[in-house]
MIZAVEX-541602 format. One line per 4 residues: number of its first residue (from 1); for each residue x negated, y negated, z negated of N, C-alpha, C. Coordinates in Angstrom, 2 decimals. Example, Ala and Ser with C-alpha at 12.3 -4.5 7.8 and 13.67 -1.06 7.14 Angstrom:
2
1> -13.19/5.69/-7.80/-12.30/4.50/-7.80/-13.20/3.30/-7.80  -12.85/2.25/-7.08/-13.67/1.06/-7.14/-12.90/-0.03/-7.87 $
! end
This chain:
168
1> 44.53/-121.23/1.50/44.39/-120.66/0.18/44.87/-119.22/0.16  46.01/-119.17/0.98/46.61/-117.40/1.17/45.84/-116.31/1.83  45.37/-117.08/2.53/43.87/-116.24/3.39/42.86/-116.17/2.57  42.47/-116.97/1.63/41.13/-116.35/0.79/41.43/-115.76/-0.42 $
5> 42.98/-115.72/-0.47/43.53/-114.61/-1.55/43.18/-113.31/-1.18  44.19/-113.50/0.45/44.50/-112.14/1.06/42.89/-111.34/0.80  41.72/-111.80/1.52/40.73/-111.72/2.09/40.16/-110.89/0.52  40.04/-111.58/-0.64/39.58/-111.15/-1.39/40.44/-110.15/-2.23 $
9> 41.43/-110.19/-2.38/42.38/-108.41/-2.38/42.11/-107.52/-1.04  42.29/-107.87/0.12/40.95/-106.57/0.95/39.89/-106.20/0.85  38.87/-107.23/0.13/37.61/-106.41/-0.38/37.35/-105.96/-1.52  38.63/-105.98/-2.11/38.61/-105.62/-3.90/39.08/-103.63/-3.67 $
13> 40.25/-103.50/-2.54/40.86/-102.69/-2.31/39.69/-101.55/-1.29  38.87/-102.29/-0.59/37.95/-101.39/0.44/36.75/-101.03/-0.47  36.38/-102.06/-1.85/35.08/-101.26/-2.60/36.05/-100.22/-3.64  36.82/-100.55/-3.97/37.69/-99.05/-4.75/37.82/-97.82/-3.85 $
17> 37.68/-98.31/-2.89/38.29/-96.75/-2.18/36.82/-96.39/-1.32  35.42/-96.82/-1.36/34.22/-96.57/-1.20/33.98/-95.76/-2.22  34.32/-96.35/-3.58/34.17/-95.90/-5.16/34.53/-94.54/-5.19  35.44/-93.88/-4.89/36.44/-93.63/-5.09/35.78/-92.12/-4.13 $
21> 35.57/-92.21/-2.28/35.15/-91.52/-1.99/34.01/-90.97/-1.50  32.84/-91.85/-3.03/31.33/-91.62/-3.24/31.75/-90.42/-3.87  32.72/-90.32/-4.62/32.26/-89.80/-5.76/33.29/-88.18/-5.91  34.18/-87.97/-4.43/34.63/-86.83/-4.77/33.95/-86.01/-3.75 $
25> 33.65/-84.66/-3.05/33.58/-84.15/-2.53/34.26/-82.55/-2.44  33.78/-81.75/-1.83/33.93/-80.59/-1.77/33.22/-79.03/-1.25  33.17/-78.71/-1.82/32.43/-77.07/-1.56/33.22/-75.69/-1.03  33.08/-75.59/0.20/33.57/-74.01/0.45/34.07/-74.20/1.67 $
29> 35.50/-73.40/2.38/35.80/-72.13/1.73/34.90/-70.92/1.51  34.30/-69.97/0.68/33.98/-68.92/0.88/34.60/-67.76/0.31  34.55/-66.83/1.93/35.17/-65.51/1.72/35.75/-65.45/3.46  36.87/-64.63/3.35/37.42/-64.29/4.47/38.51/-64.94/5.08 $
33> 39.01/-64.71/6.14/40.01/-65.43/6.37/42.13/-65.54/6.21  41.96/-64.29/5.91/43.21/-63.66/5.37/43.75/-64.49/4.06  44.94/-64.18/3.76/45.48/-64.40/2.60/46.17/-65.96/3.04  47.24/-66.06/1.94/47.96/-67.61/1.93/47.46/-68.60/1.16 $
37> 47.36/-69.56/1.62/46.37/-71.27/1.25/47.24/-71.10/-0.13  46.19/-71.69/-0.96/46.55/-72.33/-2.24/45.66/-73.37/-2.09  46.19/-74.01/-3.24/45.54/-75.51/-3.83/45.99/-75.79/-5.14  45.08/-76.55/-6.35/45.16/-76.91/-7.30/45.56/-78.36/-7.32 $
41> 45.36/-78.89/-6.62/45.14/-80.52/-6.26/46.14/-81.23/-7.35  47.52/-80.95/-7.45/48.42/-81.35/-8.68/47.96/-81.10/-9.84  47.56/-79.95/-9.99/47.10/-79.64/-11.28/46.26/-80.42/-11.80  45.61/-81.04/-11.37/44.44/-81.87/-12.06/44.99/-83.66/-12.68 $
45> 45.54/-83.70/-11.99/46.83/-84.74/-12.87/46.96/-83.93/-14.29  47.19/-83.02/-14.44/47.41/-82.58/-16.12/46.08/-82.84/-17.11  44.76/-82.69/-16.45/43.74/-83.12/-17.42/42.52/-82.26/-16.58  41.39/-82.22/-17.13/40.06/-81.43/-17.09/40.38/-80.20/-16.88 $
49> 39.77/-79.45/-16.47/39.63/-78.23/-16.36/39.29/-77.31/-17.53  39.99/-77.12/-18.70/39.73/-76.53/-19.96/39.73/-74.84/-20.60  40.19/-74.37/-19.25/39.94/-72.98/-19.46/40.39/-72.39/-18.16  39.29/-70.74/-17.89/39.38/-69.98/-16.44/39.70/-68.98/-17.08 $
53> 40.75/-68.22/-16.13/41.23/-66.60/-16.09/40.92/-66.03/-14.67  40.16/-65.21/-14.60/39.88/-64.39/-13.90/39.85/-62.79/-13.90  40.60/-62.51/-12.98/40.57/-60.47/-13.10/39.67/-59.92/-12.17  39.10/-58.87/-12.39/38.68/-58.37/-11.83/38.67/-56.90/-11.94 $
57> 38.20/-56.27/-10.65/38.31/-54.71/-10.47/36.73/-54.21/-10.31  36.42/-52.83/-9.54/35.16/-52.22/-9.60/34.48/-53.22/-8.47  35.11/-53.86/-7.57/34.64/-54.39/-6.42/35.22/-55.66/-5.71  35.91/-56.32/-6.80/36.56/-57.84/-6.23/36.64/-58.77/-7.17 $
61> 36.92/-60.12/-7.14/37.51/-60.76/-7.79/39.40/-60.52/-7.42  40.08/-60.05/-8.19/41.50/-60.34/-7.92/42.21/-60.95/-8.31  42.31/-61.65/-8.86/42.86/-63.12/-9.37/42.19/-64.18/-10.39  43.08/-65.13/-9.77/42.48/-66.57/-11.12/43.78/-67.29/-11.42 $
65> 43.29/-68.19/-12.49/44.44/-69.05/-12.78/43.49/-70.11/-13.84  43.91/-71.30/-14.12/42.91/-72.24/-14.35/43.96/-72.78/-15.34  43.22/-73.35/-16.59/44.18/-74.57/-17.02/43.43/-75.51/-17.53  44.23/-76.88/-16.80/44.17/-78.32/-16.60/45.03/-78.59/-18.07 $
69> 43.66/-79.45/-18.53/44.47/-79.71/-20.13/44.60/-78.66/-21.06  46.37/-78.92/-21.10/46.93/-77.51/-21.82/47.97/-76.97/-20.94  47.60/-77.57/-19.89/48.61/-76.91/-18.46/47.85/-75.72/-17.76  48.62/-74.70/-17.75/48.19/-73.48/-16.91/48.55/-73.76/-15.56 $
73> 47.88/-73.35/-14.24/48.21/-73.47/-12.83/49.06/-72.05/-13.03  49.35/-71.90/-12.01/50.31/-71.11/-11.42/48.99/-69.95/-11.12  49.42/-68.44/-11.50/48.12/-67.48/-11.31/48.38/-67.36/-9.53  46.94/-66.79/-9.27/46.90/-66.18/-7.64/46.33/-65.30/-7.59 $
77> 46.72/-64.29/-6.62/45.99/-63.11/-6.57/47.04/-61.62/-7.06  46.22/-60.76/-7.30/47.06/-59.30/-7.87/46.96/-59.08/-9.10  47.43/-58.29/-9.50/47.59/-57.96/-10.93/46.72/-56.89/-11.47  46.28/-56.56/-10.83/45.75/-55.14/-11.56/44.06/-55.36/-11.42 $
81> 43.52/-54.47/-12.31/41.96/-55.44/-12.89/42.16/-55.57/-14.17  41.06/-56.25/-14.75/40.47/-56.44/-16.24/40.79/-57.96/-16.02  41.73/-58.49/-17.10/41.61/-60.20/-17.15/40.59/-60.41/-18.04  40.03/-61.43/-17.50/38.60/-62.01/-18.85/39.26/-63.51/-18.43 $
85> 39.07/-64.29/-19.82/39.41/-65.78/-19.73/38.23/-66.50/-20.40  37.73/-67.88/-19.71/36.75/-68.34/-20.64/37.13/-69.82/-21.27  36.86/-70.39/-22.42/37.28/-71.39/-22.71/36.39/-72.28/-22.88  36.43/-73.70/-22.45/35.47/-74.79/-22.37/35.42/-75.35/-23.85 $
89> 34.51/-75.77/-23.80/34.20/-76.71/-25.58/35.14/-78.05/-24.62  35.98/-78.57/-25.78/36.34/-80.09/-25.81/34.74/-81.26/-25.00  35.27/-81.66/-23.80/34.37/-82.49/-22.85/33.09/-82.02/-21.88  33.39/-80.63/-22.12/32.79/-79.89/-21.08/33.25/-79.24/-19.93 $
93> 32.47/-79.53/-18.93/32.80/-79.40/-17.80/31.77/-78.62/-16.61  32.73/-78.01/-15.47/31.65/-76.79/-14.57/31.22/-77.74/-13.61  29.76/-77.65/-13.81/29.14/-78.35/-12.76/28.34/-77.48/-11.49  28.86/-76.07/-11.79/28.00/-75.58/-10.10/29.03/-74.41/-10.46 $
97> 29.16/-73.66/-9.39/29.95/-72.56/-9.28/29.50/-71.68/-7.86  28.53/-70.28/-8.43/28.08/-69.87/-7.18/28.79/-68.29/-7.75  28.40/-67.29/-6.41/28.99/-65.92/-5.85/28.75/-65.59/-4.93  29.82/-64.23/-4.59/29.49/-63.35/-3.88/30.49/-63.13/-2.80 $
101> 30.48/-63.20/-1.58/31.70/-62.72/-0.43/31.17/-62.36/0.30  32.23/-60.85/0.77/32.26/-60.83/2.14/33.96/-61.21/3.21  34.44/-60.21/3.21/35.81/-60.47/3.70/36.99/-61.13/2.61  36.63/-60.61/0.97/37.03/-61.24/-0.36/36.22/-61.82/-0.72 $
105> 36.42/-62.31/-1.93/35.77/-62.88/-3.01/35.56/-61.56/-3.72  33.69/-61.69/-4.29/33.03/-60.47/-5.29/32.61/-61.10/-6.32  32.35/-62.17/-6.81/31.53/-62.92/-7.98/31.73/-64.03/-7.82  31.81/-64.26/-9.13/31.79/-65.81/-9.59/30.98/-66.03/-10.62 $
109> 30.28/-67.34/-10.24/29.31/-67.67/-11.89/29.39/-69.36/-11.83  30.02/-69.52/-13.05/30.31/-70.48/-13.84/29.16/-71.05/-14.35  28.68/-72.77/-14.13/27.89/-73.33/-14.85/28.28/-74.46/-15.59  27.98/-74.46/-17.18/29.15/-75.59/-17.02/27.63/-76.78/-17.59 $
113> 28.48/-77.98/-17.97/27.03/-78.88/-18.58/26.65/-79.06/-20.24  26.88/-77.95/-20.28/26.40/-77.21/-22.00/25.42/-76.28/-21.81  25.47/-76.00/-20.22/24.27/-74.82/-20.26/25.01/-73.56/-20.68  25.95/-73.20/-20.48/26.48/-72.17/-20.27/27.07/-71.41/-19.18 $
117> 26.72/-70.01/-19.33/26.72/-69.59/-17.69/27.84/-68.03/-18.15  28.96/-68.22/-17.38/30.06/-67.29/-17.22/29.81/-66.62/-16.14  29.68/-65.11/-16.00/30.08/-63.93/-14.80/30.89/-63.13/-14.93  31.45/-63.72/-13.51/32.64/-62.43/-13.11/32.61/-61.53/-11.81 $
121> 32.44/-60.53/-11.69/32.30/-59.29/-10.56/30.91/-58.73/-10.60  31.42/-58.46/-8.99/29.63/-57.57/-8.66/29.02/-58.30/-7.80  27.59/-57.79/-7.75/26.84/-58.61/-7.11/26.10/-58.24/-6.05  27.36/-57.89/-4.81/27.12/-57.51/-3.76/27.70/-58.41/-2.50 $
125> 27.37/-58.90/-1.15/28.17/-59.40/-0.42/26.94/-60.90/-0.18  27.43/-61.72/0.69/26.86/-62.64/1.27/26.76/-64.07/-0.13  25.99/-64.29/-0.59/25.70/-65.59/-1.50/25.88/-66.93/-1.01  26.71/-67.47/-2.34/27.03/-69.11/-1.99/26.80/-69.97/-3.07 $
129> 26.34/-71.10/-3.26/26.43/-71.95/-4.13/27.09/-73.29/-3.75  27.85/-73.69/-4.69/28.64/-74.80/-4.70/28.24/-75.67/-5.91  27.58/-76.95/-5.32/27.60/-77.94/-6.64/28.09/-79.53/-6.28  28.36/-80.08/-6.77/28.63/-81.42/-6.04/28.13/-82.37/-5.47 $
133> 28.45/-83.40/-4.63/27.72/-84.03/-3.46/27.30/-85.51/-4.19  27.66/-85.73/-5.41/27.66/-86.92/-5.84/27.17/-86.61/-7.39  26.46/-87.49/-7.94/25.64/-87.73/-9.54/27.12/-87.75/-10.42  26.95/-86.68/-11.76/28.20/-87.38/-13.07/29.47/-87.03/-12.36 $
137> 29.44/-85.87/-11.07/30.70/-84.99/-11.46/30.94/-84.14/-11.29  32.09/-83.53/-11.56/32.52/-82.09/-12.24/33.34/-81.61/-11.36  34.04/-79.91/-11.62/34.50/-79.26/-11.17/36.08/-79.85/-11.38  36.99/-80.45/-10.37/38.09/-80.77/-10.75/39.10/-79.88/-10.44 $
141> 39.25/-79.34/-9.89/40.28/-78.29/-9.00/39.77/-77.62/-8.37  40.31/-76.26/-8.01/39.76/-75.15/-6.76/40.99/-74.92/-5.88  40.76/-74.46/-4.71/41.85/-74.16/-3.62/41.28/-73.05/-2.69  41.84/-72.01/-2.14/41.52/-70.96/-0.97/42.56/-70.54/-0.77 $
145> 42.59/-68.96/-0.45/43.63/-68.04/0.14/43.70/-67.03/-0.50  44.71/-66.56/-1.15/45.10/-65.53/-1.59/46.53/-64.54/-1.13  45.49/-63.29/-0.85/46.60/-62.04/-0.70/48.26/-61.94/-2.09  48.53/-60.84/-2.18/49.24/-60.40/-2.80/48.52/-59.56/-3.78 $
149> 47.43/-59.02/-3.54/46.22/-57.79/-4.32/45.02/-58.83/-4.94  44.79/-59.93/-4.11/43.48/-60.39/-4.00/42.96/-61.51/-4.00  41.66/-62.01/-3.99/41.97/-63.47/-3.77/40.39/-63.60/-2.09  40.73/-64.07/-0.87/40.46/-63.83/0.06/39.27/-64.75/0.25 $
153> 39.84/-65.83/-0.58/38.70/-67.18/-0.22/38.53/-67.96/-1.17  37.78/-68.76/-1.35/38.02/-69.94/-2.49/37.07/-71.11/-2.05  37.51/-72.56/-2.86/36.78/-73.48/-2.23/37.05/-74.24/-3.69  35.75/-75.80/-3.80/35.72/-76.47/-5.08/35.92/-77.89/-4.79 $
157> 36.64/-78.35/-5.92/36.57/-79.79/-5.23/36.21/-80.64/-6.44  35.23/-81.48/-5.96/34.54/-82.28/-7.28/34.71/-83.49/-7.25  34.97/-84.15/-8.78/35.25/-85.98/-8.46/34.75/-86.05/-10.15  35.06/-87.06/-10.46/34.28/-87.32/-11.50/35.54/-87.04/-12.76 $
161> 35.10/-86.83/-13.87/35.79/-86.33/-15.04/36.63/-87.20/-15.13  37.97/-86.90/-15.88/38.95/-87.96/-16.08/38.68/-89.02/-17.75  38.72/-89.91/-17.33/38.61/-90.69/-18.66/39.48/-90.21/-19.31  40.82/-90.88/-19.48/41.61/-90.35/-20.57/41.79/-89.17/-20.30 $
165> 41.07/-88.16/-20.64/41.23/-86.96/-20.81/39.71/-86.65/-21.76  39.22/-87.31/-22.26/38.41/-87.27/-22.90/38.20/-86.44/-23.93  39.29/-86.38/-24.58/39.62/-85.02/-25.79/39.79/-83.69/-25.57  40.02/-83.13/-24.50/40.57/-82.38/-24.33/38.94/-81.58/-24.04 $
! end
């Protein structure tokens, strides 16, 4: 009887975690190789992805900072540049995220699933598009490398929207 317990809590536990990594993937890095690793990956424990800050100069992206929920990540990148921030409608979410690199990051364009399309930089340098590998999900977190001036690389990681986070 302990064996066809066991047996059936191992196949309860191996289709959750099939479930689980149908449905996240990832996009990138693109850009260069310089700069120190970041990651959002905690951050997304706080909620959806509900609003982007991004700076920029005549010829880079130089920083971002994201907030999960009503939690801000920690900014990356330099300070100096034009900050532009964009804010998501309550249950919307970025479902493709393409740009521009060469040795940095030059552009970013935001798609979210309202059909709204955010740009940031110029539109010079080698083209990338990032969308997800799996049906019904979203932009959960981003991670790359960032200088002290700049941001060097970036990468996306997609899984499916958080339920209780539904309001937000």
């Amino acid at each position: 009887m302990s064996t066809v317990a066991f047996l059936a809590l191992l196949c309860a536990s191996a289709s959750a975690s099939e479930i689980q990594a149908r449905s996240s993937s990832f996009s990138g890095n693109y850009g260069g190789r310089g700069g120190k690793r970041f990651s959002h990956s905690g951050n997304q424990l706080d909620g959806p992805i509900t609003a982007i800050r991004v700076r920029v100069n005549s010829y880079y992206i130089i920083g971002l900072q994201v907030r999960y929920g009503k939690v801000w990540s920690d900014y990356v990148g330099g300070k100096l540049g034009v900050l532009k921030e964009i804010l998501l409608y309550p249950g919307e979410s970025v479902v493709q995220v393409s740009g521009k690199y060469n040795y940095y990051l030059r552009k970013l364009v935001f798609v979210t699933d309202k059909s709204r399309l955010f740009t940031f930089g110029k539109d010079r340098g080698k083209s990338f598009k990032a969308v997800p590998s799996y049906p019904n999900t979203v932009l959960r977190f981003i991670s790359g490398r960032s200088g002290r001036s700049i941001i060097n690389a970036i990468g996306f990681h997609w899984d499916v929207y958080p339920s209780k986070h539904e309001n937000c």
